[in-house]
C-alpha positions as CSV (number, residue, x, y, z in Angstrom):
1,X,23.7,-131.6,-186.7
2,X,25.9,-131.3,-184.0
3,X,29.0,-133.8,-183.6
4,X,29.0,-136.3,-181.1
5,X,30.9,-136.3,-178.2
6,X,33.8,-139.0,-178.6
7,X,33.1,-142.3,-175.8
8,X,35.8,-142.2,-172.9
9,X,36.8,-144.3,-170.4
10,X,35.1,-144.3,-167.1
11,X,37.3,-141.2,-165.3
12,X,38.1,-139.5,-168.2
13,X,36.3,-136.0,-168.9
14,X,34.8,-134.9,-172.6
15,X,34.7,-131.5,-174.1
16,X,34.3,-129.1,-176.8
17,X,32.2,-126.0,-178.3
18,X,29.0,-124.8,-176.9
19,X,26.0,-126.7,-178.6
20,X,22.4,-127.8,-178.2
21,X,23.7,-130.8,-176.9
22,X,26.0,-129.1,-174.2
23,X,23.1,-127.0,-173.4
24,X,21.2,-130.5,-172.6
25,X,24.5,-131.4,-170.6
26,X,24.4,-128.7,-168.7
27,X,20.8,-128.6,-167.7
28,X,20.8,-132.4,-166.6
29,X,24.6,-131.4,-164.6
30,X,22.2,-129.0,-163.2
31,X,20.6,-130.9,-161.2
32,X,21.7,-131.6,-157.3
33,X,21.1,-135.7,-158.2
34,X,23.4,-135.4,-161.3
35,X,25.7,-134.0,-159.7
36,X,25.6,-136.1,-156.4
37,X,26.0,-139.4,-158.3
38,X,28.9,-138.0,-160.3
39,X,27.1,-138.3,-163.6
40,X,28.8,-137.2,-166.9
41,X,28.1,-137.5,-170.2
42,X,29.8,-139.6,-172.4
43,X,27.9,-139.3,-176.1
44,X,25.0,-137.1,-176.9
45,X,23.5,-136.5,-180.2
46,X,20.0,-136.2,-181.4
47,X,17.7,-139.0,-180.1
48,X,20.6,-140.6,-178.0
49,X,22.7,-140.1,-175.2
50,X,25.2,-141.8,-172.8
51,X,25.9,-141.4,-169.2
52,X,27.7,-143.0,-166.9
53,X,28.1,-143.0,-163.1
54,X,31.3,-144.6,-160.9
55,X,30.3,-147.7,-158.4
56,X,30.4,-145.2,-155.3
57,X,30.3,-146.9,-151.9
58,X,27.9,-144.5,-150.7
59,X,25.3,-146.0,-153.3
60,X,26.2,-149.5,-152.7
61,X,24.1,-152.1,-150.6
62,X,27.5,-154.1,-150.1
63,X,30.7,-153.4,-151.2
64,X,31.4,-152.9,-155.0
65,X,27.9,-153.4,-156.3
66,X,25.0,-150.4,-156.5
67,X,21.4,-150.8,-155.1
68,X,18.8,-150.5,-157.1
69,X,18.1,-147.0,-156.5
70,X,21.6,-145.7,-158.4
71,X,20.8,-147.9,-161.3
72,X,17.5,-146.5,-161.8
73,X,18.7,-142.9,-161.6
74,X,21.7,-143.3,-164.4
75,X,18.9,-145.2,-166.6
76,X,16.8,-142.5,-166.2
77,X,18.8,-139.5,-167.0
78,X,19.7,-141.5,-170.0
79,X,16.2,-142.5,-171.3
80,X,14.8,-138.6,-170.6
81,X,17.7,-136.8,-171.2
82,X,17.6,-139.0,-174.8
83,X,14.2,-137.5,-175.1
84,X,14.7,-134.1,-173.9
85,X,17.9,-133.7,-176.9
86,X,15.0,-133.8,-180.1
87,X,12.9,-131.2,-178.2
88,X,12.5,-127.8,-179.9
89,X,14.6,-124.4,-178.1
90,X,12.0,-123.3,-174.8
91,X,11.0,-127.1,-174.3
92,X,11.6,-129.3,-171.4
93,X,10.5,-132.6,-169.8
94,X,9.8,-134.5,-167.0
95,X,9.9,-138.2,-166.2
96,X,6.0,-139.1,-165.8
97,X,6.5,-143.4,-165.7
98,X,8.9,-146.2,-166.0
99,X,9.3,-149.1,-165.6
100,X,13.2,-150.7,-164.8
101,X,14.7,-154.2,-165.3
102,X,17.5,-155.6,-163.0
103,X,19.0,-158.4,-165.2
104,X,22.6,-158.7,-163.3
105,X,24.5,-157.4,-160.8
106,X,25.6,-153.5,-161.0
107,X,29.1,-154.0,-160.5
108,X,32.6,-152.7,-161.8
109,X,34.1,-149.3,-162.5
110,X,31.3,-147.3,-163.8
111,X,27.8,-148.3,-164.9
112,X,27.3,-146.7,-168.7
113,X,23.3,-146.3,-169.5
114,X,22.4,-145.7,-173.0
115,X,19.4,-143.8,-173.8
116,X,17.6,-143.3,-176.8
117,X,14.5,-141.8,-178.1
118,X,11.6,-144.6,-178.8
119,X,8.7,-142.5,-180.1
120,X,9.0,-138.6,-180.3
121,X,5.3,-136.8,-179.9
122,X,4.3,-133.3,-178.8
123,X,2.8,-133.8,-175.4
124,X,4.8,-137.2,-174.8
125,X,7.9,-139.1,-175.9
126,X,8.6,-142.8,-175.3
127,X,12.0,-143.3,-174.3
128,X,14.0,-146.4,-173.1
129,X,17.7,-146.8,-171.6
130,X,19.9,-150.2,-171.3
131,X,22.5,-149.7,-168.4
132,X,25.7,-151.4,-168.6
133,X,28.1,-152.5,-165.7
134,X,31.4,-151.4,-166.8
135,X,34.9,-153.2,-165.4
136,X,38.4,-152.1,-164.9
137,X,39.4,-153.9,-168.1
138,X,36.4,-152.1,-170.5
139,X,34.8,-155.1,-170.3
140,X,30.6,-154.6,-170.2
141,X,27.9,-156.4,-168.8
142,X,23.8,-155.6,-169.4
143,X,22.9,-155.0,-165.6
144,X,19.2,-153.4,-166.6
145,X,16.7,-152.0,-168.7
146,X,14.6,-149.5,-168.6
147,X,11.4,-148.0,-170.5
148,X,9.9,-144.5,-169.5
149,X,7.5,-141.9,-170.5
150,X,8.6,-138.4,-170.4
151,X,6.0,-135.4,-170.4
152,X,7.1,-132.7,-173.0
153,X,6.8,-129.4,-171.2
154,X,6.6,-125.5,-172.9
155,X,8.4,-123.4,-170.8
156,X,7.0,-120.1,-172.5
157,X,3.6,-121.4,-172.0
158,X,4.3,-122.6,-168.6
159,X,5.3,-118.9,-167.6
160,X,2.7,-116.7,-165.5
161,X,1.5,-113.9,-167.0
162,X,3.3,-110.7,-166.7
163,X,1.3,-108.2,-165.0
């Protein structure tokens, strides 16, 4: 099992050997949206993981607090990315439907979703993520919820044949 990375506050940076779980990191960092929103794991271990994104102007819909839109993406990076970590080595996955739950303002330093693994099955996995509005103090509010289906993908099948 590989360790956990260590929780950190909302502009500090993690780090440590190469693992199945920074393999995970590093395909989700990947991605252009990732990267745009300034994602970054905080925790990752088998069937959970934690992310967090700053309160960026640019994703705002007045100042300080984040539309809807920036919320659903760090929820669902959590929830998926929770379900891609118990996938076997040449898996992947894709978010196929969710369903997201504003419950309070998105609002603070950072919002923190934490995703985890609901029901793990070959074609499918169930995943869910709560979101957490983060302030300068530490202090953490629920903002939303969120529950999501994620198609489990075989790369090596997925591959045309060679010809």
């Amino acid at each position: 099992m590989t360790a956990p990375l260590t929780p950190a506050p909302c502009d500090a940076l993690s780090s440590g050997p190469r693992s199945t779980m920074e393999t995970l990191q590093a395909v989700v960092l990947a991605m252009p949206m990732a990267r745009t929103l300034g994602l970054r794991f905080v925790h990752a271990e088998p069937g959970r993981v934690e992310v967090e994104i700053p309160v960026s102007e640019a994703f705002s819909f007045r100042p300080g607090q984040l539309q809807a839109t920036a919320v659903f993406a760090v929820a669902d990076f959590a929830a998926v990315a929770a379900a891609g970590s118990v996938l076997p080595p040449g898996w992947t996955n894709a978010t196929v439907d969710t369903t997201l739950k504003i419950v309070a303002p998105a609002q603070g330093e950072c919002l923190r979703a934490r995703g985890r693994v609901v029901d793990a099955g070959r074609l499918l996995t169930v995943c869910a993520a709560d979101v957490w509005a983060v302030g300068a103090a530490g202090q953490q509010r629920l903002c939303a919820t969120l529950l999501a289906t994620a198609r489990n993908i075989d790369m090596g099948a997925a591959r045309p044949p060679q010809g």
